[in-house]
MARBA-3410 file (N, C-alpha, C, O; in Angstrom, 1 decimal):
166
0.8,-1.2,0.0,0.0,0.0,0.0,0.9,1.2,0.0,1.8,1.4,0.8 ~ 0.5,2.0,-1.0,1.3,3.8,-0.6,0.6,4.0,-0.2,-0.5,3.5,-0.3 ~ 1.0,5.3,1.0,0.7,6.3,1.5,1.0,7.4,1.5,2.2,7.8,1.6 ~ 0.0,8.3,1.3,0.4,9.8,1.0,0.4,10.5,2.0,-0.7,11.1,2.1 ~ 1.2,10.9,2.9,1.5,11.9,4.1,1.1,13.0,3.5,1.5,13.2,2.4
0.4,14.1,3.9,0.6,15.5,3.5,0.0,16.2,4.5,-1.1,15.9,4.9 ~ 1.0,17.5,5.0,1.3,18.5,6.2,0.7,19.6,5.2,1.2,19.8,4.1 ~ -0.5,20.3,5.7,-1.4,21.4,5.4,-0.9,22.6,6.1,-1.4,22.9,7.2 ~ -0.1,23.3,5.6,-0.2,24.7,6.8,-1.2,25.8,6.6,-0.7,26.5,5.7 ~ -2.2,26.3,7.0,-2.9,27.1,6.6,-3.4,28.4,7.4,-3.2,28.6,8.6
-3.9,29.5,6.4,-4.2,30.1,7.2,-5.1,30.3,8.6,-6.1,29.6,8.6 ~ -4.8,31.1,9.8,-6.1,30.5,11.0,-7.2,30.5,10.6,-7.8,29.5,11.0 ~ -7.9,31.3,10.0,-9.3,31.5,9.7,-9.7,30.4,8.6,-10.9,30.1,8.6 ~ -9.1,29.9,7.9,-9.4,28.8,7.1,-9.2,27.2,6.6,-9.3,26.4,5.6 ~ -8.5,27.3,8.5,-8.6,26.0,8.4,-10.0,24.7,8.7,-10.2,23.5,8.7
-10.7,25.7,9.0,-12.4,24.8,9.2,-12.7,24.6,7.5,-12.9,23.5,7.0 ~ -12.6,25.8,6.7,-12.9,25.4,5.3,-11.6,24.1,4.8,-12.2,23.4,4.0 ~ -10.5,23.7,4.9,-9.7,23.1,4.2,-10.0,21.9,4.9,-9.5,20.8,4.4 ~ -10.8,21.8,5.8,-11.2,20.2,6.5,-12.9,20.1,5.8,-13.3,19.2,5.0 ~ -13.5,21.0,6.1,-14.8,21.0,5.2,-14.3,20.5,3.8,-14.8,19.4,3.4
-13.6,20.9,3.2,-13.0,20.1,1.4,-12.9,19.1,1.4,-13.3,18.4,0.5 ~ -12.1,18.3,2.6,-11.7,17.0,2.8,-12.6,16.3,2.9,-12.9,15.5,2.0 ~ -13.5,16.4,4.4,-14.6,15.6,4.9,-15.8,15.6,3.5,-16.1,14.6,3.0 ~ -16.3,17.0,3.0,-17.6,16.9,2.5,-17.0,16.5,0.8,-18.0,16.1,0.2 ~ -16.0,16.6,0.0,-15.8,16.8,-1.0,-14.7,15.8,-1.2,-14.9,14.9,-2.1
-13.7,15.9,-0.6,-12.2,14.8,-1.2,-12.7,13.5,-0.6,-12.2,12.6,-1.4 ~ -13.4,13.0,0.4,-13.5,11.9,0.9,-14.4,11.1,0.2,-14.2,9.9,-0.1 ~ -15.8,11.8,-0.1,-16.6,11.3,-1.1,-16.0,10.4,-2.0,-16.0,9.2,-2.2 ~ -15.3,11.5,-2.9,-14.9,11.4,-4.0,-14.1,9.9,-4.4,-14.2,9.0,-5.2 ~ -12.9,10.0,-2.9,-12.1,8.7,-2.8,-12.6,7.3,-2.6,-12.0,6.3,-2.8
-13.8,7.5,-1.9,-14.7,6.2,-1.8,-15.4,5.8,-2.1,-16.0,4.8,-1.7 ~ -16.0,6.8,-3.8,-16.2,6.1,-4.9,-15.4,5.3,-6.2,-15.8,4.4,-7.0 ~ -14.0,6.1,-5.8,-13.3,5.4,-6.5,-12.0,3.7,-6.4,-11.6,3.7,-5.2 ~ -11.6,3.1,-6.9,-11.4,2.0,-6.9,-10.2,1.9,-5.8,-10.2,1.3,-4.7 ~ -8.9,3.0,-6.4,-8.0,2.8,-5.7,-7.3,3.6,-4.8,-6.1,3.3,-4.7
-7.9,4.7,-4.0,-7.7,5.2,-2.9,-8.8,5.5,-1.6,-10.0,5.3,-1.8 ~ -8.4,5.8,-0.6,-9.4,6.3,0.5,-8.6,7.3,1.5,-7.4,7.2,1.6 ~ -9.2,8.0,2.1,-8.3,9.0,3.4,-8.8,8.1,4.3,-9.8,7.5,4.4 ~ -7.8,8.1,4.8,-7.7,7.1,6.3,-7.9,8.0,7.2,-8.7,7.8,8.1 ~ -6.7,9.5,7.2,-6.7,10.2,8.3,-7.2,11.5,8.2,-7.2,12.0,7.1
-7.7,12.0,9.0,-7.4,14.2,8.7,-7.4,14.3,10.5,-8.1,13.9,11.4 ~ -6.0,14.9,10.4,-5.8,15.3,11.8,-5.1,16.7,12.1,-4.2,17.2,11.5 ~ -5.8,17.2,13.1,-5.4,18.7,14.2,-4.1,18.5,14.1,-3.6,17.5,13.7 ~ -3.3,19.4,14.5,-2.0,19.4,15.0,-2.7,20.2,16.1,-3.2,21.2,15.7 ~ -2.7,19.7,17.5,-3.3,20.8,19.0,-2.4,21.8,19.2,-1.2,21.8,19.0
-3.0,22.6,19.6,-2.3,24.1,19.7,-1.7,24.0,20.7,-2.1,23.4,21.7 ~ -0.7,24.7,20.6,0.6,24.7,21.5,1.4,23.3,21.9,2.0,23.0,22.9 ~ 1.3,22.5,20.4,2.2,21.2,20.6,3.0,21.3,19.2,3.8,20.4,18.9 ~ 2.9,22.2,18.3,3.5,22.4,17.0,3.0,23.8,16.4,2.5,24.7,17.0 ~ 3.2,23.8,15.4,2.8,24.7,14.2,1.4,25.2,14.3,0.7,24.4,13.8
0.9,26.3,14.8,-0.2,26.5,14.6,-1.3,25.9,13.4,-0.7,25.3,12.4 ~ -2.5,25.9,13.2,-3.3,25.8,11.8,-2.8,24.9,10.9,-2.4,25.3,9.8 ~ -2.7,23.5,11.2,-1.9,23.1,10.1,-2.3,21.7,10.5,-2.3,21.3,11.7 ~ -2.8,20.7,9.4,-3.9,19.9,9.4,-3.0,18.4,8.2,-2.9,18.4,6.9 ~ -2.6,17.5,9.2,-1.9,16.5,8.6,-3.2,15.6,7.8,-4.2,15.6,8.5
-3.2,14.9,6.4,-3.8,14.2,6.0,-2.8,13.0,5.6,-1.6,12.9,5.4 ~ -4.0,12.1,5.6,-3.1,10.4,5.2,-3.8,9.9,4.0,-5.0,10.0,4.3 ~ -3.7,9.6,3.1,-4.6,8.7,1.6,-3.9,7.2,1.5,-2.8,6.9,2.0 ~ -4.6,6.7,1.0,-3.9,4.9,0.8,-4.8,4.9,-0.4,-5.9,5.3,-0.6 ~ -3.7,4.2,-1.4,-4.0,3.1,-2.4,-3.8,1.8,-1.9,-2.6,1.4,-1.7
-4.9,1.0,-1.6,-4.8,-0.4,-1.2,-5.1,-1.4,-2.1,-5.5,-1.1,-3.3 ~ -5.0,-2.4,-1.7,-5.1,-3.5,-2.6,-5.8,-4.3,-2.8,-5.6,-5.4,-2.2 ~ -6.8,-4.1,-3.7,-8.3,-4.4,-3.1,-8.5,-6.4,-2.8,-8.3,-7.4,-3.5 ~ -9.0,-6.1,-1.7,-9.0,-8.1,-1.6,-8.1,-8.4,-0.7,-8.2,-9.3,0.1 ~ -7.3,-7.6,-0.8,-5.6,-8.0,0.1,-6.0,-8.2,2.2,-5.6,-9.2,2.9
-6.7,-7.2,2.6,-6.7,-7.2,3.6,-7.4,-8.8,4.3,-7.0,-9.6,5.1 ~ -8.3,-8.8,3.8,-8.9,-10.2,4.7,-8.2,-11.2,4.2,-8.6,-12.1,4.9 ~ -7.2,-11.7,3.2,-6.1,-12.6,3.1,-5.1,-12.9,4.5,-5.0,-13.8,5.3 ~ -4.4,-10.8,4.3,-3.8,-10.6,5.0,-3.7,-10.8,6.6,-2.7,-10.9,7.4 ~ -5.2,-10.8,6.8,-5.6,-11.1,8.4,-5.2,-12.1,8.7,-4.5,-12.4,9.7
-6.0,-13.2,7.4,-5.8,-14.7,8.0,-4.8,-15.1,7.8,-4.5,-15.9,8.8 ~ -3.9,-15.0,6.9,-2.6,-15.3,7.2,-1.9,-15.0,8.4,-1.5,-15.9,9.1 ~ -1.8,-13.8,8.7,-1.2,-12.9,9.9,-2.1,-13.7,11.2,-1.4,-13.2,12.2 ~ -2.8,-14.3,11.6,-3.5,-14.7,12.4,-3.0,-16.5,12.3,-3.1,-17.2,13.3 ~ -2.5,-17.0,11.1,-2.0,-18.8,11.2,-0.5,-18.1,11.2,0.2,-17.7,12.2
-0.1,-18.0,9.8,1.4,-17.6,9.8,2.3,-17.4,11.0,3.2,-18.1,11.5 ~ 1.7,-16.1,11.4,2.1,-15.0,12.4,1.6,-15.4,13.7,2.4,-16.2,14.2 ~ 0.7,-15.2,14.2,0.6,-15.2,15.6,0.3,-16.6,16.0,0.4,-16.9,17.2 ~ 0.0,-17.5,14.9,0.5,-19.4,15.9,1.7,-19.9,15.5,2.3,-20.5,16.4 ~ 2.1,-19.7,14.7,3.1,-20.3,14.0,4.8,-19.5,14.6,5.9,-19.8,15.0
4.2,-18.6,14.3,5.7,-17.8,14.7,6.1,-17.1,16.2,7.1,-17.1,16.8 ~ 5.1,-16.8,16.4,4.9,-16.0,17.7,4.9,-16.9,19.2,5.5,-16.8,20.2 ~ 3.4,-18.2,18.5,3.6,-18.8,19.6,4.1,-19.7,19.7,3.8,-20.4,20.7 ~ 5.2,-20.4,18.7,6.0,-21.7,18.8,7.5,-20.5,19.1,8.4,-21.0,18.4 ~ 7.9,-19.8,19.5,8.9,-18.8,19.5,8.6,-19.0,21.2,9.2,-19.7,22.0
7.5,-18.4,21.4,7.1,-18.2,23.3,7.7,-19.5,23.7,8.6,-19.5,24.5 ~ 7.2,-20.7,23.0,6.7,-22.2,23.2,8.5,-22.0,23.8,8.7,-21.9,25.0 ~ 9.7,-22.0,22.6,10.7,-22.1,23.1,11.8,-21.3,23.9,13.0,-21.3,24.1 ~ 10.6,-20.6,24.2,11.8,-19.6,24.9,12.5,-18.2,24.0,13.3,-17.3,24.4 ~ 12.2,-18.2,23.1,13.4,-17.7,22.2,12.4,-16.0,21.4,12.9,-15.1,20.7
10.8,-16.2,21.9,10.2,-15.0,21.3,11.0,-13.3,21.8,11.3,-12.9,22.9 ~ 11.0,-12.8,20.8,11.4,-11.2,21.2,10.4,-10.3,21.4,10.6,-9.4,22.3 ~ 9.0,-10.5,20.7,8.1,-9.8,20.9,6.6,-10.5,21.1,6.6,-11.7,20.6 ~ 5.5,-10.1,21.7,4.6,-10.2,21.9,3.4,-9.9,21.4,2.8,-9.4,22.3 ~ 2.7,-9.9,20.4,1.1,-9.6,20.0,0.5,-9.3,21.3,0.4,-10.1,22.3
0.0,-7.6,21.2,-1.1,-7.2,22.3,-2.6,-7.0,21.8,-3.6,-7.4,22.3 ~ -2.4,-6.3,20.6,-3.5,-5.8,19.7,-3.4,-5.5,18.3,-2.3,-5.2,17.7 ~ -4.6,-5.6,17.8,-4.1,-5.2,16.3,-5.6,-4.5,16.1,-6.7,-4.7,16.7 ~ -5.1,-3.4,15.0,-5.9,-2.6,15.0,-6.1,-2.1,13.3,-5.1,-2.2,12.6 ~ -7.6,-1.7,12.7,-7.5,-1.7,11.2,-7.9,0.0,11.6,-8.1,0.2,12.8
-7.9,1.2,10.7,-8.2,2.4,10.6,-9.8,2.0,9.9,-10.2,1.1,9.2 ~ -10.3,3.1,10.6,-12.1,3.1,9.8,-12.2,4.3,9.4,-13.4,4.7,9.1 ~ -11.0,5.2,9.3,-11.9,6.1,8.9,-12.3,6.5,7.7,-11.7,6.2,6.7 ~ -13.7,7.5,7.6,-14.6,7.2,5.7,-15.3,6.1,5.8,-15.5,5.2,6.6 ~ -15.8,6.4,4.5,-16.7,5.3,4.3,-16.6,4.1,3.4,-17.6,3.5,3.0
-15.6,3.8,3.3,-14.6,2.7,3.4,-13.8,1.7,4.6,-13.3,2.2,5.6 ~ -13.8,0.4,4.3,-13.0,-0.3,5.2,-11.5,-0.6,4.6,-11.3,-1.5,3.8 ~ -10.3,0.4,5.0,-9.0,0.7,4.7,-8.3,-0.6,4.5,-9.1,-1.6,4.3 ~ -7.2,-0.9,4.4,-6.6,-1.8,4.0,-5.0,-1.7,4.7,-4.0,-2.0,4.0 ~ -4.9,-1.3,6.2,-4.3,-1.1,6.7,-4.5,-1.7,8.4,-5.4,-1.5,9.2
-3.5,-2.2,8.4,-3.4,-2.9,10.3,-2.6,-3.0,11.0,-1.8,-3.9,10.8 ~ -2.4,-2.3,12.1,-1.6,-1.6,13.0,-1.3,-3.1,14.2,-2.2,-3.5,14.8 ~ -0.2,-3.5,14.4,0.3,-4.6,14.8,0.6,-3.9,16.1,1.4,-3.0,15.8 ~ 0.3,-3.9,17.7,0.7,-3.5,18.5,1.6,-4.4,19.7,0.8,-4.7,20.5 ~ 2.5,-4.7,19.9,3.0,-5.8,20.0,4.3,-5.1,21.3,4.9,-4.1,21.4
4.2,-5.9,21.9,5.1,-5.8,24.0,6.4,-6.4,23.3,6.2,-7.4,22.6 ~ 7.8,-5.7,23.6,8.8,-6.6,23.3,9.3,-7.3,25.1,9.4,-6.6,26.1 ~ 9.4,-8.4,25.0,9.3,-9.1,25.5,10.8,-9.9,26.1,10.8,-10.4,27.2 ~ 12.0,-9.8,25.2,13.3,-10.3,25.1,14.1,-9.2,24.8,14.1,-9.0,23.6 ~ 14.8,-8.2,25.6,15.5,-6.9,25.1,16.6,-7.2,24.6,17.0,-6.5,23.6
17.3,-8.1,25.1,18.6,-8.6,24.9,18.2,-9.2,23.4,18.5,-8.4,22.6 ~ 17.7,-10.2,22.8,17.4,-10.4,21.4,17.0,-9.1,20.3,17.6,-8.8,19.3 ~ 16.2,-8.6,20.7,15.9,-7.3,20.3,17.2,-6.5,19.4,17.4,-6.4,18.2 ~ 18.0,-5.9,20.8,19.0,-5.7,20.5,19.9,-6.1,19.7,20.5,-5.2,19.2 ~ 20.3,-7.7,19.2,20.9,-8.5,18.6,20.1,-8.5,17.2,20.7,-8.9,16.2
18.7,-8.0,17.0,18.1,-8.6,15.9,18.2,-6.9,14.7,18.0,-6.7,13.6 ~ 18.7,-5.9,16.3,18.5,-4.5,15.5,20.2,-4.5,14.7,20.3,-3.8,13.7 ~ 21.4,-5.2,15.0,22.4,-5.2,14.7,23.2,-5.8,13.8,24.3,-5.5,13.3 ~ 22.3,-7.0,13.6,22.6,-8.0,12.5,21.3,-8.7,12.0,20.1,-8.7,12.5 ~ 21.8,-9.1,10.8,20.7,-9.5,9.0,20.0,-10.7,9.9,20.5,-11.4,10.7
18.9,-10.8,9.5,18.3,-12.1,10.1,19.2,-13.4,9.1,19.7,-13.3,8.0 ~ 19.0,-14.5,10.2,19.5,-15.7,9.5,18.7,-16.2,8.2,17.5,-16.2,8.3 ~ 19.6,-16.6,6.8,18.6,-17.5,6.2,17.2,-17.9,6.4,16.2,-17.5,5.8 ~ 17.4,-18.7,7.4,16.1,-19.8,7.6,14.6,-18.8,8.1,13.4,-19.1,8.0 ~ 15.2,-17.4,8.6,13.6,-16.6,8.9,12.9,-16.3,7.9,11.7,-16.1,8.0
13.6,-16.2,6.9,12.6,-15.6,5.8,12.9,-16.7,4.5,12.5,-16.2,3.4 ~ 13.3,-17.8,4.5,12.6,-19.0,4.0,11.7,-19.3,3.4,11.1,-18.5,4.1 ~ 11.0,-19.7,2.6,9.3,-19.9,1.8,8.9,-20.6,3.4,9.5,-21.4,4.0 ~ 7.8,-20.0,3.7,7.0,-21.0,4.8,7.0,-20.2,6.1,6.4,-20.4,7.2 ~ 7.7,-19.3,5.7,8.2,-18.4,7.3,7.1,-16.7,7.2,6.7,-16.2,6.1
6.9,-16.4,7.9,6.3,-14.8,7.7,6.7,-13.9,7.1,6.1,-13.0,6.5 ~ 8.0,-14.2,7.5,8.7,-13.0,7.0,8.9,-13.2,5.4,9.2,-12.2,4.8 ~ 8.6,-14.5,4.6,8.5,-14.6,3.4,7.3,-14.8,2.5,7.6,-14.6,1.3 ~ 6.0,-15.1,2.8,5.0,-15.9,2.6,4.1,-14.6,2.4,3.3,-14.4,1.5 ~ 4.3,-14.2,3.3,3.4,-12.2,3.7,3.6,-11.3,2.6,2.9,-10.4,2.4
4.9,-11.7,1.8,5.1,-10.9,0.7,4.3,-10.6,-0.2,4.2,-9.5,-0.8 ~ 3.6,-11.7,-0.1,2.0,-11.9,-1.3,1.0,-11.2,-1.4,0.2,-11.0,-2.3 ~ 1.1,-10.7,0.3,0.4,-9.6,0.6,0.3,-8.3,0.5,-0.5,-7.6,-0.1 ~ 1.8,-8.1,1.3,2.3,-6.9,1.4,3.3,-6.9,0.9,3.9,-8.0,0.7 ~ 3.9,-5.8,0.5,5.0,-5.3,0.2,6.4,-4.8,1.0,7.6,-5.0,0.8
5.7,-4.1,1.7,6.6,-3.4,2.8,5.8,-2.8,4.1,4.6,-2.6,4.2 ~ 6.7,-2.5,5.2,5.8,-2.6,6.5,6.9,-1.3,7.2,8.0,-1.0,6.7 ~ 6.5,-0.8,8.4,6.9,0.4,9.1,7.0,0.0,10.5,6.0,0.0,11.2 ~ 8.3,-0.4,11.1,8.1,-0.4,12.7,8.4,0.6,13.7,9.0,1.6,13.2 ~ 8.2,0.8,15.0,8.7,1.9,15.5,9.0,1.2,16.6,8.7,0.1,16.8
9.7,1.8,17.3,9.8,1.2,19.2,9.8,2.4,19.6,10.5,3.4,19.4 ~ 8.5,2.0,20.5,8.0,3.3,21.4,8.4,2.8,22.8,8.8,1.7,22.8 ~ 8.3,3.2,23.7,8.9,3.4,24.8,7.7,3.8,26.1,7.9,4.9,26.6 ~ 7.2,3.5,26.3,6.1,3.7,27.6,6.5,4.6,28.6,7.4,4.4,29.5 ~ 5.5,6.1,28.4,5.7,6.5,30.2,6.0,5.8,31.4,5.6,4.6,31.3
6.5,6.0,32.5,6.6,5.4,33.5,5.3,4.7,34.1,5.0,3.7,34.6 ~ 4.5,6.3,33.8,3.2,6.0,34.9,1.9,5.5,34.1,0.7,5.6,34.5 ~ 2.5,4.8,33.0,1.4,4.5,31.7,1.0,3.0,32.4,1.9,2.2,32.9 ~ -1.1,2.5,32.2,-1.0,1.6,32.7,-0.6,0.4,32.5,-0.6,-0.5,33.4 ~ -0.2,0.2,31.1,0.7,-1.3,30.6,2.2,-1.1,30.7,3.0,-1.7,30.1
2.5,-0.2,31.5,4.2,0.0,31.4,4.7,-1.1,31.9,6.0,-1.2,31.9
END
């Protein structure tokens, strides 16, 4: 899936009209058509950045792809890989949640993997060197998924202290 990032800076008084275009006019438009939808339209809150200035998200998805993707990501991924990994001891991370975007009137083709790292010391070892051969193998996730997807975005975020899953 691409995504189109785009940072709106506008003027103050006209940023209600540049979201009015989006919501009543660009959004329509995208979810009559085959291969995009807005996923996002978001505030930047005042006094955490740039005044008036209104990030949007668009996706070309791939139509069909997502409910493959699920079920795969649900045998592949979270029995196969995840939980024969726990099984031996050897998992780095953990499946907490997964989450699809709804926004429009469209069902997006994007899903947000929220996942507890669980082994820091592996972690570390996996940020520094190429995975082995055998992970990405025909039969493995990291190879099989391709079919699906193309490419994927990770982050490591870091939990407040006083956050309640910390």
């Amino acid at each position: 899936m691409l995504l189109l990032h785009e940072v709106h800076t506008v003027a103050g008084g006209r940023e209600e009209e540049l979201e009015a275009a989006y919501r009543d006019e660009l959004m329509p438009a995208l979810a009559g058509s085959e291969g995009s939808r807005l996923l996002w339209c978001l505030r930047v809150a005042h006094g955490s950045g740039p005044a008036y200035t209104i990030v949007t998200i668009t996706a070309w998805p791939f139509p069909g792809g997502l409910s493959r993707y699920l079920a795969k990501a649900a045998t592949l991924y979270a029995e196969q890989t995840l939980t024969s990994q726990k099984k031996e001891g050897t998992g780095i991370i953990e499946l907490e949640a997964a989450f699809q975007p709804a926004w429009g009137s469209h069902q997006t083709n994007e899903v947000v993997l929220w996942q507890r790292v669980v082994n820091h010391k592996a972690l570390l070892w996996m940020l520094a060197n190429d995975l082995p051969p055998a992970a990405t193998a025909p039969g493995t996730w990291m190879h099989d998924a391709l079919e699906l997807r193309d490419r994927w975005q990770s982050r490591l975020l870091r939990s407040a202290s006083w956050s309640p899953l910390y």
